[in-house]
Wavefront OBJ file of the C-alpha trace (Angstrom):
o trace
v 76.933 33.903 10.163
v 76.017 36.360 7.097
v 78.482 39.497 6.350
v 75.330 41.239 8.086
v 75.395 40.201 11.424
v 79.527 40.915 11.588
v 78.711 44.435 10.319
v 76.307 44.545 13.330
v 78.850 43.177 16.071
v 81.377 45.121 14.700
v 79.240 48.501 15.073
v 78.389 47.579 18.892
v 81.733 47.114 19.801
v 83.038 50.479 18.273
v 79.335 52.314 20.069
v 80.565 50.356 23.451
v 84.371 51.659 23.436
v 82.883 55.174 22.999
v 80.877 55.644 25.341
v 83.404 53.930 27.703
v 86.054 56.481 26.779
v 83.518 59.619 26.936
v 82.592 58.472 30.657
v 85.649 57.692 31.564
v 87.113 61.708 30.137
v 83.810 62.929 31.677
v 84.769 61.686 35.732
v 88.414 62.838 34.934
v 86.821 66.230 33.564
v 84.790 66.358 36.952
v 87.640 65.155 39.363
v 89.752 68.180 38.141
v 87.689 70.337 38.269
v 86.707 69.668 41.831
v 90.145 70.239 42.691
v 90.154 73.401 40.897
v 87.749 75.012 42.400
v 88.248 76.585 45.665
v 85.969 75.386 48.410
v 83.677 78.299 49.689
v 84.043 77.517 53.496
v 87.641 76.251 53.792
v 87.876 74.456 57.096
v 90.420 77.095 59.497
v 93.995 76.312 59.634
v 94.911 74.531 62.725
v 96.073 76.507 66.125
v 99.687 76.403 66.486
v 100.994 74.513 69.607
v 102.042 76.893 72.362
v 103.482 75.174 75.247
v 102.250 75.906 79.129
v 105.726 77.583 80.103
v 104.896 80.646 77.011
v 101.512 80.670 78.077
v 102.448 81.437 81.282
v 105.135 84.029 80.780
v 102.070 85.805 78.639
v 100.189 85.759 81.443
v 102.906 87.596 83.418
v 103.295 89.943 80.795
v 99.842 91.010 80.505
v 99.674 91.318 84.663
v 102.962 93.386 84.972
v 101.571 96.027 82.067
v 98.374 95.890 84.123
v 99.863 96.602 87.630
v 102.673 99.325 85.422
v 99.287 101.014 84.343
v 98.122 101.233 87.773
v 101.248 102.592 88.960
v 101.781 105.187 87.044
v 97.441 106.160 86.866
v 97.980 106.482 91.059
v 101.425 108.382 91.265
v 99.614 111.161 88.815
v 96.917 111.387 90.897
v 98.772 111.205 94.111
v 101.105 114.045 92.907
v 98.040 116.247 92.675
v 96.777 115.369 95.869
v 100.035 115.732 97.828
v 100.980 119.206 96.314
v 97.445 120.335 97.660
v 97.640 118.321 101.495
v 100.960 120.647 101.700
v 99.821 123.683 100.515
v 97.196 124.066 103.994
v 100.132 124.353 106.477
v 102.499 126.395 104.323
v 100.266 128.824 103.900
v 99.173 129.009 107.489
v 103.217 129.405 108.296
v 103.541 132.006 105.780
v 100.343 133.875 107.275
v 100.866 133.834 110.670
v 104.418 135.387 109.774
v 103.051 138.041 107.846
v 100.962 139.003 111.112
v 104.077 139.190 113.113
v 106.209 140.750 110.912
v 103.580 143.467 109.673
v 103.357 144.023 113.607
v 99.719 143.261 113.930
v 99.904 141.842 117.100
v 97.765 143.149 119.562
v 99.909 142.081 122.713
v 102.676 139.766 123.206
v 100.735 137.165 124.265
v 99.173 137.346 120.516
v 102.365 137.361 119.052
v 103.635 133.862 121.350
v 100.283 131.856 120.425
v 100.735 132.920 117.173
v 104.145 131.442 117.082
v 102.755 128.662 118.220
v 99.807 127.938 115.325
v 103.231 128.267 112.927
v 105.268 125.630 115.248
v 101.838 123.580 115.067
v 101.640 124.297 110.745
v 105.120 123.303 110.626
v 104.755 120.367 112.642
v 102.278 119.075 110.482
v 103.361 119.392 107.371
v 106.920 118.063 108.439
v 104.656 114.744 109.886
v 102.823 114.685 106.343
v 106.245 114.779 104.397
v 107.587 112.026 106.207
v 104.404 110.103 105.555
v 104.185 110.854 101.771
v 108.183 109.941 101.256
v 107.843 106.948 102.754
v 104.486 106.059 100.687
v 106.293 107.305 97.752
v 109.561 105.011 98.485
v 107.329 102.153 98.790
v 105.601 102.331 95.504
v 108.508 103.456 93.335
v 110.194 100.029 94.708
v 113.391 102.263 96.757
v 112.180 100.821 99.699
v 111.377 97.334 99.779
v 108.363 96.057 101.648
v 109.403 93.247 104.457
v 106.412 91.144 103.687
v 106.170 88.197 105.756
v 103.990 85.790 108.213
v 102.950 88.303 110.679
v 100.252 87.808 113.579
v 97.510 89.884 113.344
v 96.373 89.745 116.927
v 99.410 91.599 117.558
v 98.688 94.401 115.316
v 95.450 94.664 116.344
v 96.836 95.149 120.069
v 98.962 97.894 119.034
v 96.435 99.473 116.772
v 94.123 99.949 120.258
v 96.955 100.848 122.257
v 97.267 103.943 119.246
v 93.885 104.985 119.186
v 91.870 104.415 122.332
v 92.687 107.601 123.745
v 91.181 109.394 120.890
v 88.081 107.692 121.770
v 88.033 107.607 125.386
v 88.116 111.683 125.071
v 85.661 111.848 122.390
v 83.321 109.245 124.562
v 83.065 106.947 121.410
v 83.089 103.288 121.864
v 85.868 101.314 120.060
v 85.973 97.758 119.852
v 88.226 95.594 118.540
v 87.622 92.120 118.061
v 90.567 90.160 118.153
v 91.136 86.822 116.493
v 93.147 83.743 117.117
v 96.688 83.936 118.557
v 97.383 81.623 115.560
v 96.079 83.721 112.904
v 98.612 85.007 110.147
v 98.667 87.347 107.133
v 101.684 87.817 104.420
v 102.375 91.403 105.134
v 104.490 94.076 106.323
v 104.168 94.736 109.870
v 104.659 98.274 109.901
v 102.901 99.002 106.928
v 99.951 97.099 108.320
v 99.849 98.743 111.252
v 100.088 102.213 109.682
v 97.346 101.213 107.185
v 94.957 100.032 110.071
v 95.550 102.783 112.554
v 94.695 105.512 109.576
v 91.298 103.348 108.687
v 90.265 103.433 112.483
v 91.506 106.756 113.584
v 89.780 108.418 110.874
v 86.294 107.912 111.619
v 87.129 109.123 115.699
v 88.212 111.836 114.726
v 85.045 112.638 112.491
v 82.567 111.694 114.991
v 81.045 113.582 117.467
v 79.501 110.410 118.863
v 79.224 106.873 117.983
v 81.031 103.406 117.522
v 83.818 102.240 115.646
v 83.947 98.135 115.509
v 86.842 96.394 113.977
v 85.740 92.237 113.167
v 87.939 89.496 111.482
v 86.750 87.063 109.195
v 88.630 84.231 108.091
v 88.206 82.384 104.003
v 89.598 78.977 104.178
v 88.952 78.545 100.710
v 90.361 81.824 98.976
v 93.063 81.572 101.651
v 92.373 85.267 102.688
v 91.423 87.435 105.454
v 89.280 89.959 105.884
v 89.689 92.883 108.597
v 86.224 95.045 108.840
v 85.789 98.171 110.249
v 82.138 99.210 111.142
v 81.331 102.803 112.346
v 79.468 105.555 112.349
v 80.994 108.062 110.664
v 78.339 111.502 108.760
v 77.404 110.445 105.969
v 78.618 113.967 104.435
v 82.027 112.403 104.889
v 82.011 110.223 101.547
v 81.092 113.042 98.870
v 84.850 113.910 98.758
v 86.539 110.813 99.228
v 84.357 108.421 96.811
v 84.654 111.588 94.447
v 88.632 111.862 95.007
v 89.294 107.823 94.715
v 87.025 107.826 91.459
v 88.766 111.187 89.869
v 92.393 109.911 90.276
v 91.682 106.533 88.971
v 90.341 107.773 86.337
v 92.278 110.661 85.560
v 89.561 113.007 84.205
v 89.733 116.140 86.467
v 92.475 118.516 86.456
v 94.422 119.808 89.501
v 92.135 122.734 89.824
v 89.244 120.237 89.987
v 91.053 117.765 92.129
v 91.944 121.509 94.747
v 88.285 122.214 94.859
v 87.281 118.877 95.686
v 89.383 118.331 98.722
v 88.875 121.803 100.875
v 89.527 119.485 104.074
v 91.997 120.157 107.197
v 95.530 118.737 107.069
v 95.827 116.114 107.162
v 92.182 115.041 105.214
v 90.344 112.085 105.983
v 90.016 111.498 101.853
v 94.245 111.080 102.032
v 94.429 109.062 104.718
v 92.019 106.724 103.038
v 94.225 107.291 99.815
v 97.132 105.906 101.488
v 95.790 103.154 103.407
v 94.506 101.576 100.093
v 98.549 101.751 98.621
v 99.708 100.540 101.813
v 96.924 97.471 101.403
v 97.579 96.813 97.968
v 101.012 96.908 97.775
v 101.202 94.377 100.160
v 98.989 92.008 98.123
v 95.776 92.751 99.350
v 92.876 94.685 98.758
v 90.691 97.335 100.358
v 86.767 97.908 99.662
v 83.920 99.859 100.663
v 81.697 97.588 101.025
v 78.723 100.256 102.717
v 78.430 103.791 102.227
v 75.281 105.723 105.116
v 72.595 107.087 103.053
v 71.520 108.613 106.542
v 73.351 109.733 109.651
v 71.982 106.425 110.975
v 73.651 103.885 108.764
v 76.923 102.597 109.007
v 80.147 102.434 106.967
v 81.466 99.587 106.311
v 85.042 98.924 105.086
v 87.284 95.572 104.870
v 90.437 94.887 104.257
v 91.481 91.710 102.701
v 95.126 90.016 102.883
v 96.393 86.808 101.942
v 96.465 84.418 104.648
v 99.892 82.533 105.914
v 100.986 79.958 108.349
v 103.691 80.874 111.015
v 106.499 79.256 109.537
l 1 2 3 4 5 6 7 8 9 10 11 12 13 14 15 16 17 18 19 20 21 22 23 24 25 26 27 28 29 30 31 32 33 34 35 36 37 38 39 40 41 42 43 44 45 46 47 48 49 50 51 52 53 54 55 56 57 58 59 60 61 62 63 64 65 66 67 68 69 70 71 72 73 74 75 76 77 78 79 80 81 82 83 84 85 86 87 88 89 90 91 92 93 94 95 96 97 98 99 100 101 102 103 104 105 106 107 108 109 110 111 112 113 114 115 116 117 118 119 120 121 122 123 124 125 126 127 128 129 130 131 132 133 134 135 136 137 138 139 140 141 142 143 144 145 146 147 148 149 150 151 152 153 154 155 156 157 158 159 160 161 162 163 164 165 166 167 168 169 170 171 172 173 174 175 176 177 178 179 180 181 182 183 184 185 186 187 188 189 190 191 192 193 194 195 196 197 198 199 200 201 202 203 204 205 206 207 208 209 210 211 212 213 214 215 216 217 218 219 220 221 222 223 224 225 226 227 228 229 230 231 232 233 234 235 236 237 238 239 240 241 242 243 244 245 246 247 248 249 250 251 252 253 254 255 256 257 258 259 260 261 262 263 264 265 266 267 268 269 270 271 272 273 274 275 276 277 278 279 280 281 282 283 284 285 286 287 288 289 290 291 292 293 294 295 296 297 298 299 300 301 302 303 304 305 306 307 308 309 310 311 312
């Protein structure tokens, strides 16, 4: 082999290790700078592990600010509303006084049935006060609620024994339907009674004529029950208390507002309505209108729903 073709090999092996090392800088060049440079979507961080038992306690948390909320949105507007209810029959006591006293009487026998409407005022607003205390003991948590398996047929019985009389006078039909002997609810039996008596009494004592039906409905599969009460109370009846019920929920009327929108006799249908839905709730369940009359022909239509129990 000539010095030429050694000067040859020796020039392809010094071309060949170049352009080895130049490749080789140029991936090492391209792996760092992969690494580098940040990637423009980065994939999100995993979720951090929370256990059931925290998820649950979050879940309380979030359901006891909820029902605090509530609390304190209906003992605003129930403050309102009682300070007004009380009002009517003080003032009719302090009237009828200032007759007597100013000796405007125009006979004795003025001056004794006058006496009377005060006795009557008084009455009343001593019945109210009882009512509202108790309300008011029951959903600041001083008195506790004895919430328990309690048969509804024999609630219902004593609801009809309360308020058939009232419709016998008035000549209104009431009928009660009532449901198996083996049928329970989780409530309070006073409570529910009170609550059920003020949903049917307040439509007889609206009507001039007409029906009040009272239904039970049974869901297996929500484990509820649902009381309905059909009748045929004027239509006029619901501008104040869908008005009231909206207004204190929401707190945007003042008490003026709240004064001018209840100009009802003591005690008003709208608070009776008021306090049936605390009673219901704080025993768990719930109360709806379900139908509002659009004429003096249609009905109303209100249920009540409780959780359903078993006897033991």
């Amino acid at each position: 082999m000539s010095w030429t073709h050694w000067t040859l090999l020796g020039l392809g092996f010094v071309s060949g290790g170049g352009i080895g090392w130049w490749w080789g800088r140029s991936a090492a060049l391209a792996s760092l700078s992969s690494v580098l440079t940040p990637d423009p979507n980065p994939a999100p961080p995993p979720d951090p592990v929370i256990d059931d038992s925290l998820k649950t306690e979050l879940q309380y948390t979030r359901l006891a600010y909820e029902m605090a909320k509530q609390s304190e949105q209906f003992k605003a507007g129930f403050l309102a509303r009682t300070s007004h209810e009380l009002r009517s029959p003080i003032n009719s006591v302090i009237s009828l006084h200032q007759l007597i006293l100013a000796d405007l009487c125009d006979s004795p026998d003025e001056e004794r049935d006058f006496i009377r409407q005060s006795y009557d005022a008084a009455q009343k607003m001593l019945g109210l006060l009882d009512q509202l205390i108790a309300v008011s003991k029951a959903t600041y948590g001083t008195e506790q609620l004895q919430i328990q398996p309690v048969a509804l047929e024999d609630v219902l019985m004593e609801v009809q024994s309360l308020t058939y009389l009232q419709a016998q006078n008035r000549g209104q039909r009431l009928e009660l339907e009532y449901p198996d002997p083996d049928l329970y609810v989780l409530a309070d039996p006073r409570w529910l009674r009170q609550a059920v008596v003020n949903l049917v009494d307040t439509p007889i004592g609206l009507m001039q004529e007409g029906s009040v039906r009272l239904t039970v409905q049974t869901n297996e599969a929500a484990q509820q029950v649902h009381i309905q009460i059909d009748d045929q109370r004027p239509a006029s009846f619901w501008s104040e208390p869908l008005d009231l019920l909206s207004l204190l929920r929401s707190q945007e009327g003042d008490l003026a507002t709240i004064r001018a929108a209840t100009e009802t006799p003591l005690p008003s249908p709208a608070l009776s309505l008021l306090v049936s839905q605390t009673l219901i709730e704080l025993m768990g369940g719930q109360l709806e209108v379900l139908a509002v009359p659009q004429f003096e022909a249609d009905l109303t239509c209100i249920r009540c729903t409780l959780p359903l129990a078993t006897a033991d």
